[in-house]
N, C-alpha and C positions, 0 to 999 in steps of 0.2 A: 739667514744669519751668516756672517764673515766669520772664516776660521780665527782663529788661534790665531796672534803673532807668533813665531816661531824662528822665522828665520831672519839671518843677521840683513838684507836689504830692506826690512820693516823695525827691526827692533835700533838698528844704529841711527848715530846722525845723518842728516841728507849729506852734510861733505864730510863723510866719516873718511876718506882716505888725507883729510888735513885737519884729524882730529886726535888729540891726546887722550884714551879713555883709561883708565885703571878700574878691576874690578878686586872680585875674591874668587876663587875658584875650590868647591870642595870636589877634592880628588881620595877615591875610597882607599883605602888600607893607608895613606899619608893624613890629612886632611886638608883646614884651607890654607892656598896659597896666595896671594896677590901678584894681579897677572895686569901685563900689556896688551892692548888689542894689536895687532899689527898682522895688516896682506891675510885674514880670513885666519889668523891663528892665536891662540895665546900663549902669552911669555912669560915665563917664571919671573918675575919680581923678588923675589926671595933674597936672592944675593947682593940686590941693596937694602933691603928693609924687609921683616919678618912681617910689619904688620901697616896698612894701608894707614893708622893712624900714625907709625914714624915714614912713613916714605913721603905724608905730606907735610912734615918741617923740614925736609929737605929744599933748602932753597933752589932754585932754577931746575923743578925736578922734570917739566913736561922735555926739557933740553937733555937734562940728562940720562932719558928712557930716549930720548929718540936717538942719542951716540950711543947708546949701549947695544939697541937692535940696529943702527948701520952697524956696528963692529961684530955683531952677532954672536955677543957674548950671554946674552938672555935665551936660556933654550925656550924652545918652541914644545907646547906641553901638551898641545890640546888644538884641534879645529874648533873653530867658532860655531860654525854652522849643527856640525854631531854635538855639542854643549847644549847649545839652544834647544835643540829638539830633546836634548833631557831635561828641560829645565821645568815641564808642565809635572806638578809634584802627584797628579789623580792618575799619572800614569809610568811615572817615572822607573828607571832602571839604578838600583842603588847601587848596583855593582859599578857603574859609570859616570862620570862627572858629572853636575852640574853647577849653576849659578848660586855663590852665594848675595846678601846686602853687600854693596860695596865698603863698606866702612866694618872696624870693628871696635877699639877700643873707646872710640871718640865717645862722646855724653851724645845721646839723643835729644834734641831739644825744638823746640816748634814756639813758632809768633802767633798769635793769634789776633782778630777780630783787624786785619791788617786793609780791608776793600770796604768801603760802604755797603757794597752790595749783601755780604756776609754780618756784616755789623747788625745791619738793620734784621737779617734771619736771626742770629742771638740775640735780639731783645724780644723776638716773638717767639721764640723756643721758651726764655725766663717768663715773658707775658702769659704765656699760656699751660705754664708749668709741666712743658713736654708734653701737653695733650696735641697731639697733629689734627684734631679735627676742629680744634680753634684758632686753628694759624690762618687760616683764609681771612675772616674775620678783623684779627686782631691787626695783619697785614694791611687791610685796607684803612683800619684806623691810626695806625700809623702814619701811612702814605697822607690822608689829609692834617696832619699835625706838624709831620717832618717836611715829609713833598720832597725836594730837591737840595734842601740845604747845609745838607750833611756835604754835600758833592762839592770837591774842590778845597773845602779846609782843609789846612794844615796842623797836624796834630800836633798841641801844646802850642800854638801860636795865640793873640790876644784874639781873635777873631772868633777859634775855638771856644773859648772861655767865655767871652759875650753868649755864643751858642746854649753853651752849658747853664748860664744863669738861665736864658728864655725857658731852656727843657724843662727846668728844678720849677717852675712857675707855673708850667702846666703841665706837671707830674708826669711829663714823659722820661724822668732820667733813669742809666742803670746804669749798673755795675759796667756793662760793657759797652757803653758809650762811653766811659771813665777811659779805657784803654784804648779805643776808637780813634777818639778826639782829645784825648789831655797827652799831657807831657810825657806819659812812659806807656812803654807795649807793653803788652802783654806778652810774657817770656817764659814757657813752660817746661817741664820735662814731656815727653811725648813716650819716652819707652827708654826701660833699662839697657844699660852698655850688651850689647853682643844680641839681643834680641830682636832686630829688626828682619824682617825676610826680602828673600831677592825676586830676582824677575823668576815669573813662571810657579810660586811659591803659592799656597794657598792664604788669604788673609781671613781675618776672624772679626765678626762681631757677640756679641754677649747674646745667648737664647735669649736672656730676660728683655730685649730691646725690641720696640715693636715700631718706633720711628729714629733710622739710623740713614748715613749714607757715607761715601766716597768724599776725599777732600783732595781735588789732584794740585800737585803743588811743586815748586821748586825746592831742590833741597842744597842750600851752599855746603860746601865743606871747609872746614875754616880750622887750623893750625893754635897749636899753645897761645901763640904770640896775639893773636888774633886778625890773622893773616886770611883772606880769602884765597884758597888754593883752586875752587873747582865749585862745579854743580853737578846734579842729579835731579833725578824725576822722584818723586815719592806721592804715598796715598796715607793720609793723616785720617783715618778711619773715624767716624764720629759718632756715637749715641746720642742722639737730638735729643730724645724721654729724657735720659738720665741727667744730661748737662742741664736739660731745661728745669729739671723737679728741681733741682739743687746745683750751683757752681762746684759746691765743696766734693761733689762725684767725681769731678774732674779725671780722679784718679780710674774708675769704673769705666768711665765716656771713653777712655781716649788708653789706656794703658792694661789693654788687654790681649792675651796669648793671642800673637800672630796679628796684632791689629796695627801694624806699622809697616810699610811695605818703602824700600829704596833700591834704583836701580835703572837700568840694567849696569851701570856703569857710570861712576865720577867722570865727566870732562876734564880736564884741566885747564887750567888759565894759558895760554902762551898768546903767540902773535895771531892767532886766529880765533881764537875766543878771547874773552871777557867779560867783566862786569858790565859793559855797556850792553855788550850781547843781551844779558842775563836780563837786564832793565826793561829789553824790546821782546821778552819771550812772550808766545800766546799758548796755554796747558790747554791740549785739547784732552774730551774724555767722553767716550763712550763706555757705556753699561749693559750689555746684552743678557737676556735673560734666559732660563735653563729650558729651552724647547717651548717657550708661550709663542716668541714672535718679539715679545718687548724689547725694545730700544729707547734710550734715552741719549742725547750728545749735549756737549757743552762745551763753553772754554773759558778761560781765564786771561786777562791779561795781566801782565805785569806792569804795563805803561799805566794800569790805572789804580797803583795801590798806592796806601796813601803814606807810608813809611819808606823811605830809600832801605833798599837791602843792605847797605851800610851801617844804614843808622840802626836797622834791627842787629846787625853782629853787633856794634860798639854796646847796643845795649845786654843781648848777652853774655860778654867777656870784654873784661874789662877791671878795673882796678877794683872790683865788688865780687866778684867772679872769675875764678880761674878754674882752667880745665888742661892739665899738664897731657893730656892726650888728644886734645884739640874737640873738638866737638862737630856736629851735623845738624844744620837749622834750618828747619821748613821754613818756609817764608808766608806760609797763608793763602787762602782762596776767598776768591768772590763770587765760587763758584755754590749756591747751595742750592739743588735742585728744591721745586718744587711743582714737578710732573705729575698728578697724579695715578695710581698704578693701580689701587685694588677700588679704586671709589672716588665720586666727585668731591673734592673739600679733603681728600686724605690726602695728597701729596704721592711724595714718594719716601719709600723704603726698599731694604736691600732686602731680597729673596736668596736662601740657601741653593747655590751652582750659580749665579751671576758670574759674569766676566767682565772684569774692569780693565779696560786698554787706558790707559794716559800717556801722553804722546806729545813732543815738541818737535821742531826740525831740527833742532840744533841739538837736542840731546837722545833721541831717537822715540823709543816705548819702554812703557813697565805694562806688564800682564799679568796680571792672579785673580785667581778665581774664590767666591767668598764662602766658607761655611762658619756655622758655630764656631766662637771659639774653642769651646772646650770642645769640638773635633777635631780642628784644626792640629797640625806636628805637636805635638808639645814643646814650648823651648829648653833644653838640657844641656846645651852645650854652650857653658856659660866663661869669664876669667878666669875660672881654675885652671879648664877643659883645657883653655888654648893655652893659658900657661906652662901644661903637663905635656903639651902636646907639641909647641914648640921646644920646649927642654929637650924631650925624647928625642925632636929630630938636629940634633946642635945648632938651631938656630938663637939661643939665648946665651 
């Protein structure tokens, strides 16, 4: 089995030294700060913006951290490297920093059923009402109804719509074919303000879940205005049982202590990234299991989703929706295993000590390891916390 990521040559971008990263940094006896990567260190952000949600409506901000560290007016707070190696939480030193989620005040918020490939797994999660031992099955009756022709339409185009009449005809339609292939995405909450965890962080799934998995994903960061300032790597954690018995779980499936994971660091937009970048990502992910041997890998592209990451912001904010602290939007996988792990026809699920590495070049890794939720940190330090907490330090 392959260690831990740990150190900054695995966990950064490939050209991190022409990269704009912002993170959080919880620092003990102070708390979190939002920091600069820069030359193997981190840099107080503080003294432009208290909190990672106002320093991205700063307009031309990757510009304006890179003149602050040439003038070297951002102290230097922290090594990268001694961060990192505290960031794995099963063994962590609290007396010494670690990595917080990069974001804080922003709305958590997640696209879903955004890849055919995913599409077609939620209609056989609903088909089979989260039983995994009739997904095999239901899969292949699918495949000769659907076949191929999901592949290539454009959602909410007339083409789609023709689609939709055939499906309704021969009772293959659902709810999440609705957001698949019609006119609006699926745009949800994924996890309350301030509770998302960082790199190295442990994630949670619910004991009660006995077919769940990983969803590695891109996460935009996107401003009041509804501006795309940046991306992130994130794990959109998923209870197959639950979403499958019932949609209306949603809240159970997907918004549970510790079950959203973003990190190691926002990019930001400048002259070397962008949204075209963001267009050409491929989320790699491996899943290592606690001393069996198991291995699972995968990837995602993003050249093959079927909604522009554009058109998923406009659809979450927008003249319907405001979010005066900007917000944080997976974008979706197509990634949804079905490996199976404890038996033939069972797939895969997630084992308590998993290690999930999700990984791009351009935005580096996220690493956490999985237990129960309710073992998992408990989340406590909530918009009060940081509210009392920056007061206390005259940042407010």
């Amino acid at each position: 089995m392959t260690s831990r990521i740990l150190g900054s040559t695995d966990c950064l971008p490939r050209d991190h030294e022409h990269a704009s990263l912002v993170g959080r940094l919880w620092q003990p006896e102070v708390g979190p700060t939002p920091v600069a990567v820069h030359q193997g260190g981190l840099h107080d952000l503080s003294r432009i913006a208290p909190t990672t949600s106002q320093l991205f409506e700063r307009p031309q901000l990757a510009t304006e951290i890179q003149g602050a560290l040439a003038a070297g007016s951002l102290p230097r707070i922290a090594e990268l490297d001694a961060v990192l190696a505290n960031c794995d939480e099963s063994g962590r030193d609290t007396g010494r920093p670690w990595l917080l989620a990069p974001c804080d005040l922003q709305a958590i918020k997640a696209s879903g059923v955004t890849f055919v490939a995913s599409l077609l797994e939620r209609v056989i999660e609903e088909q089979s009402r989260g039983d995994s031992t009739k997904a095999e099955g239901i899969r292949a009756a699918l495949g000769g109804v659907l076949g191929d022709n999901l592949a290539g339409i454009v959602p909410g185009s007339a083409q789609a719509a023709k689609v939709k009449e055939v499906l309704i005809a021969q009772g293959a339609w659902s709810q999440y074919l609705e957001v698949g292939i019609g006119p609006d995405a699926e745009i949800f909450t994924k996890a309350p303000v301030l509770s998302a965890v960082g790199f190295g962080a442990d994630i949670g799934i619910h004991s009660g879940s006995v077919w769940n998995n990983p969803e590695p994903e891109v996460v935009l960061a996107v401003d009041s205005q509804g501006r795309t300032v940046g991306a992130a790597l994130g794990n959109d954690v998923n209870l197959r049982d639950f979403e499958g018995r019932s949609a209306l779980l949603l809240g159970k499936a997907k918004d549970n202590n510790a079950s959203c994971a973003i990190g190691p660091f926002v990019r930001l937009f400048d002259a070397h990234f962008g949204i075209d970048e963001v267009r050409r990502i491929t989320v790699g992910l491996r899943v290592e299991g606690p001393g069996d041997g198991f291995v699972l890998e995968g990837a995602s592209s993003l050249a093959q989703i079927s909604r522009d990451p554009l058109d998923l912001v406009s659809q979450a904010i927008g003249p319907h929706h405001a979010y005066p602290d900007g917000l944080m939007l997976f974008l979706g996988t197509m990634f949804a295993p079905t490996q199976d792990r404890h038996g033939p026809g069972q797939g895969f699920t997630h084992v308590v000590g998993d290690r999930v590495r999700i990984s791009a070049p351009e935005l580096g890794a996220l690493d956490n390891r999985v237990l129960h939720s309710d073992q998992a940190a408990r989340w406590s330090f909530g918009i009060g916390a940081l509210m009392r907490n920056l007061a206390g330090r005259g940042l407010l």
